[in-house]
Every structure is written in structure tokens, then in C-alpha cells.
Phi, psi and omega in degrees: 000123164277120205276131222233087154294095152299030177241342172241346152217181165083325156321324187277006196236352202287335184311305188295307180291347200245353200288134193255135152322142172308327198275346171274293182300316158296352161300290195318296171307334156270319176332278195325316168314302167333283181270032182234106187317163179279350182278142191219157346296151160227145194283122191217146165251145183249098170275094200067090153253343156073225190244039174074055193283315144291322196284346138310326171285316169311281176005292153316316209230341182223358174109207202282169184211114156297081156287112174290098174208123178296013189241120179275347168285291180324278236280326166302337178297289201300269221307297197302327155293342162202117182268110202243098196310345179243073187210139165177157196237094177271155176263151189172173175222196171306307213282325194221070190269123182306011171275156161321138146302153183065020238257322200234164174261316171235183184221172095265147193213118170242119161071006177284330182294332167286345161303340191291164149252355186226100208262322186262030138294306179301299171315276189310347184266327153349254179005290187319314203256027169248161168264166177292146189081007185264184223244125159257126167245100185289069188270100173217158206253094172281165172305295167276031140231049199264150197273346157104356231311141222285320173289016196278298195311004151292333201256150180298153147045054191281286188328320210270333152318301219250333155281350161266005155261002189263141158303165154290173179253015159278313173312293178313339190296311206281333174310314174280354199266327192256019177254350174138337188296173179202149184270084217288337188173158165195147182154171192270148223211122162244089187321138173289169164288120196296003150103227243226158184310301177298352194290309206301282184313296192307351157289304161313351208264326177293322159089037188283335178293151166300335172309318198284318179306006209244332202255153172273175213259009153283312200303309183297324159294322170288331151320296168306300194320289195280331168279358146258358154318305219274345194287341211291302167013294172204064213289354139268028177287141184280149191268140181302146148270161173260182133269119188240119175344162191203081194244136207221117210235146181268118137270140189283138177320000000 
């Protein structure tokens, strides 16, 4: 995988490109409820937190929140879009979070977890900055679950691309199980749709997935090519949904 500075691209486009509907985020936000005790407020981490796509929302439905993100480009964006008296934003990564031990209730990490590099660094500073019994919630794309999303099969070497930046989910499993974690839950969440197939390609168009860093610039021009072939086709059509993985990880008491 070619590892992807956000302080020199996708930042000035990612807000836009990645951006969720209310009737999307609130999909999320009950997933996320569902496997979170119910006593409120609880104290939360955004873990790869970006240009804050979640953390004013966490905020909102569960109490305070630390976005955690090593991009100094993302986190000025998320401060500037939105000043959330239960918010604040730090530089940090997975592997080295500025927080107190015992610091959360929860942790979340969306779509991030293949960014870390040093993944059992990781696991233990998790560990580290929860109280016991707390909770990681991983919405991340495994190898052998990968949710497919529909415009891939457009692109040279799309599927196979693009599950190689993902783990399998045994692998992951067994990383945290064998540092002391247990598996509190797992499953899938099916985001509504972001609305019609040409809206969808101009998002793409922006190039915020990891994927598109991976491919070269013959692949990536035919690529487009034939996925605006197929949107011209019927470009208001909604665009399909998936089921995208939920993996809900315990540190043990």
C-alpha cells in the first residue's frame, strides 16, 4: 500500500468527498449506540479522526470527544468547520495518543485502521487510553469481508486492489485477542444511499479513497472512462448500497 500524506493531498477535497447526509450519519450513530453502554455522557475518542466527519456528532449522542489525527491539514479543517464546546482535536496517531491512561469510555477508528503502521503499537496504546471494560469500535473494510463497493469493477485490477490494502478479519481479531482484548460484537451496518449514481462519480472524481493512491495514471484514466460510460447510461439511478463491516473490540477488566 502507498502510504498517503495527507498534509500534501486529498485534504483540500476530503470534507467534500467523504461527506455523509444526515439520514447516513444517523445510520452510524445508532450502529455505534447499539454496542456502547447506555449510561451517558461517556468520554470518547476519534481515533484518525480527519476533517471530523464524526466527532460533532459523537459529541451530540454520547458526551465529549478527543479527535485524535496526525494531519495537520485534516485537523484545521475539523476545527474550522465545526467549534464544539465538547470537542478538541490533537495531533496524534493510533500508535501515540497525547491522552491520560484510562483517558475513554470508547475509542472509534472509521476506515483508519489501514493507515496505522505499526498495528501491535497500536493495539496496546487502545488498551492503554481506555478504562477497563472499555470499548473499540472499528469500522474498517476486512479482506475477506470486504464490502465491494459497486464502482470498483470499473477500474484495471479494482476488487484485487483494493482488498490488498485490507487485513483479513481473523488477522485482526487474533491481534487484539491475543494482547488481552475480546470480541464485544461484530457486523454490518448498511449506509443509506448518498443519492444518485452521477452524484456519486463527482465524488469520486475527487479521489479521497485509498484506493485511487494505489493505481496508476493509464489505470486510473480507463477507469473513469468506463465508469462514466456506464453513469451517462442511467446517471440518476440511486446509487447501491453495501454492507460495511462493525467490529466492536472489549478491553478486558
Amino acid at each position: 500500500m502507498r502510504r498517503i500524506d495527507y498534509d500534501i493531498e486529498q485534504h483540500q477535497d476530503y470534507a467534500r468527498g467523504r461527506a455523509l447526509s444526515r439520514q447516513q450519519l444517523q445510520t452510524w450513530l445508532s450502529a455505534f449506540a447499539a454496542v456502547l453502554p447506555e449510561q451517558r455522557p461517556l468520554v470518547g475518542l476519534d481515533v484518525g479522526s480527519g476533517t471530523g466527519r464524526f466527532t460533532p456528532a459523537l459529541a451530540d449522542a454520547f458526551g465529549r470527544v478527543t479527535g485524535v489525527e496526525p494531519s495537520v491539514r485534516m485537523r484545521e479543517i475539523a476545527e474550522t468547520q465545526s467549534a464544539h464546546p465538547e470537542v478538541r482535536y490533537l495531533a496524534g496517531s493510533a500508535e501515540d495518543m497525547p491522552v491520560p491512561a484510562g483517558a475513554a469510555d470508547y475509542a472509534l477508528m472509521v476506515l483508519s485502521w489501514h493507515h496505522v503502521q505499526d498495528k501491535p503499537q497500536a493495539v496496546r496504546e487502545l488498551a492503554r487510553v481506555l478504562k477497563p471494560g472499555g470499548r473499540l469500535l472499528l469500522r474498517a473494510h476486512f479482506r475477506d469481508h470486504a464490502p465491494n463497493p459497486w464502482w470498483l469493477e470499473y477500474f484495471p485490477r479494482g476488487y484485487e486492489t483494493d482488498a490488498a490494502l485490507f487485513q483479513p478479519l481473523h488477522e485482526v481479531i487474533a491481534m487484539f485477542t491475543s494482547a488481552g482484548w475480546r470480541v464485544a460484537h461484530f457486523g454490518t451496518v448498511t449506509e443509506p444511499s448518498c443519492g444518485t449514481r452521477a452524484a456519486m462519480l463527482e465524488r469520486l472524481r475527487l479521489r479521497t479513497f485509498s484506493f485511487f493512491a494505489q493505481l496508476g495514471p493509464d489505470e486510473l484514466e480507463m477507469g473513469f472512462r468506463r465508469l462514466e460510460q456506464a453513469v451517462a447510461a442511467d446517471p440518476d439511478a440511486p446509487a447501491p448500497v453495501f454492507a460495511e463491516p462493525l467490529l466492536t473490540l472489549e478491553r478486558r477488566r
